[in-house]
N, C-alpha and C positions, 0 to 999 in steps of 0.2 A: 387525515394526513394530507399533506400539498401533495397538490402534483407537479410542483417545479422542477425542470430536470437539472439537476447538480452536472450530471456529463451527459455530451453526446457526441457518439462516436457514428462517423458517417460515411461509409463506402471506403473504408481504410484499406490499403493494397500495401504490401511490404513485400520485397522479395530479397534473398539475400545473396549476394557474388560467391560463390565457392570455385575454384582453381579451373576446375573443370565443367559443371555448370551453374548454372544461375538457380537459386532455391525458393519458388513461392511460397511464404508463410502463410500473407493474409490476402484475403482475393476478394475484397466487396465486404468487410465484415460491418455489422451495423450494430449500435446497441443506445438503450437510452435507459439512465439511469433517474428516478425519480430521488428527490431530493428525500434525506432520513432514512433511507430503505439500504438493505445490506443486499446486493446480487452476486453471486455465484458465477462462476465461468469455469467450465467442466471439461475435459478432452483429453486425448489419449497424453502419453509423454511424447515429445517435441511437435505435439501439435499447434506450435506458437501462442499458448497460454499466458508464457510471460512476455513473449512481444507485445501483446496485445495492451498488456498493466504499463509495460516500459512506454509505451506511445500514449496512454494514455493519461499517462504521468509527467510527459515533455522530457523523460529524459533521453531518445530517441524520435526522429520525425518520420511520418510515411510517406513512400511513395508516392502515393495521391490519397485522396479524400481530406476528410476536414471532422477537428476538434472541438467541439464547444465546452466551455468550464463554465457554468451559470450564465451560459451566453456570449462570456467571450470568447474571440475565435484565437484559441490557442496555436494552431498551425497558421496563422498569422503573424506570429510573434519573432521579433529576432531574439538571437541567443541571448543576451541579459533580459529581455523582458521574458520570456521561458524560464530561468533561473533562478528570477524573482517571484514570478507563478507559481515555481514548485516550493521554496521556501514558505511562502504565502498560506498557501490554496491546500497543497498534498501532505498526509504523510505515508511516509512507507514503512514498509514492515516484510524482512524479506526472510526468505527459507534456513537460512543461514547467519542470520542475526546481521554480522557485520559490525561489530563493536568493533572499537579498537584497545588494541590491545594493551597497551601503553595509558592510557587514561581509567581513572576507578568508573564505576557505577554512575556517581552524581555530574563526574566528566561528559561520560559520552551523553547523557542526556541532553548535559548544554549547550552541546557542540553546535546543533541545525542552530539554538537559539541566537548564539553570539555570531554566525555569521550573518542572520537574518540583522544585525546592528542592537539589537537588546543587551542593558547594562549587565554586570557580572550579579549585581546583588538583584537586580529582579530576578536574574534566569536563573540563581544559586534558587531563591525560593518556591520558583517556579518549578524547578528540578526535585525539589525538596518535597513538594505536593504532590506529584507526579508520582516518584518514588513511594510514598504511601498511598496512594491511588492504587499500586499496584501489588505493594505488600512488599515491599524493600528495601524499605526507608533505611533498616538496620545494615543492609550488605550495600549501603551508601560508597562507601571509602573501598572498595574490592573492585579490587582489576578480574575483567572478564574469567581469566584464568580458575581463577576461584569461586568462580559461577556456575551452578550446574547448567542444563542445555533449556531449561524449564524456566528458568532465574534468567538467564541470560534474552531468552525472548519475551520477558515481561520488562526488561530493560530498552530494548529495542521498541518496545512498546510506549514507553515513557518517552522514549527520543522522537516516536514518531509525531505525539502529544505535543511537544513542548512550545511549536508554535501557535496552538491551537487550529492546527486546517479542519478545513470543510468534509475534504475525503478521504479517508483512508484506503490506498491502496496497498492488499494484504496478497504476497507470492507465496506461496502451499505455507503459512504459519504456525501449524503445528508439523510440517514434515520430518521432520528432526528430533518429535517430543514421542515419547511413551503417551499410555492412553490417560493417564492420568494429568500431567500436565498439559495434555491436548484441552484435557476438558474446562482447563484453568482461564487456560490463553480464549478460549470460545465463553468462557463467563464474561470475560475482561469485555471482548469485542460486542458481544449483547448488550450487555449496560453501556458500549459508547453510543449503541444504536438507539437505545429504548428510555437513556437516562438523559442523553445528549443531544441527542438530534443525529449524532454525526451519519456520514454516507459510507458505506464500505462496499468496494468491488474486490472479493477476495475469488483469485483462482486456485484450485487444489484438482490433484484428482482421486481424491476421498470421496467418494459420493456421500457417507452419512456423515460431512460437514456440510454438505446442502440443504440439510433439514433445518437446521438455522437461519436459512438467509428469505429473504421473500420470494425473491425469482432465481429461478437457474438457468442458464445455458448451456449449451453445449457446443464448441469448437471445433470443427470436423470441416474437411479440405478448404481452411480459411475463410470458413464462413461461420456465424453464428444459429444456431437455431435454439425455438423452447426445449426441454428437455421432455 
């Protein structure tokens, strides 16, 4: 296995303004992720869990410290070059799908690809592989609606795919699913990791989805430590 690090997150501080006072999330958090390997990031509920995916993703910036993405320095980046990065580089996969609603299946797939500037007829096939990659080639043309919760996040799965990135970053993924489709959605992400190469930093606080990943952390007063 390389030891190249895909991410590296490095003394990262986030605090956030509320009315009355000021809320520290992240206070020095540190983490390195090696390149192919799936980590785990563990911690109570609002213990900045998903801050931590959201900065690490570029779609928020910290406070202070500093981001590496195979070396480059993300929190160097101005906004379009960040937006490109995540187009690029990321995909996401979040607790709540986030389909939209108005587009079928083979739609929302396309969506990240066509603004990333990809033709209609690559990203249709693109979409189209994907979709059976996932087992839903058939419920192609179904607007979310008509998706179960199970269906709906192996779609969300496909959209995160569609540019091909390097990492996937995954927010509690099956939080929403029964145990059965839990166990679907953690097939899919093993074989991106052990078929693919790909990198996944999934937060949850499930602990027996940490049996899956290679390392775990744990999140606790904005800082990271082993589990």
């Amino acid at each position: 296995m390389s030891t190249a690090l895909a991410l590296e997150l490095k003394n990262l501080a986030k605090t956030y303004a509320r009315k009355t006072h000021p809320v520290p999330v992240l206070r020095g958090a540190d983490l390195d992720v090696v390149a192919g390997t799936w980590v785990a990031v563990t911690g109570k509920s609002g213990c900045g869990k998903s801050t931590l995916l959201q900065l690490a993703g570029a779609l928020d910036k910290p406070d202070s410290g500093q981001i590496l993405c195979f070396g480059a320095p993300v929190t160097e980046m101005g906004s379009g070059a960040r937006a490109r990065f995540r187009r690029q580089r990321i995909g996401f996969i979040f607790q709540s799908y986030q389909l939209l609603p108005g587009l079928t299946a083979c739609e929302n797939v396309m969506v990240a690809a066509r603004l990333n500037g990809k033709s209609r007829s690559e990203t249709l096939r693109r979409a189209d592989s994907l979709l059976e990659k996932v087992g839903l080639r058939d419920r192609s043309t179904h607007r979310p609606a008509e998706l179960s919760g199970g269906e709906q996040q192996r779609i969300a799965i496909a959209r995160a795919l569609v540019n091909d990135p390097d990492i996937i970053l995954a927010d509690e993924p099956t939080g929403n699913l029964d145990s059965e489709n839990a166990v679907e959605i953690i097939k899919i992400l093993t074989g991106l990791r052990d078929d693919e190469g790909k990198t996944i930093v999934m937060v949850t606080h499930d602990m027996s989805l940490t049996e899956h990943a290679d390392q775990t952390y744990v999140l606790s007063d904005g800082v990271l430590g082993d589990r």
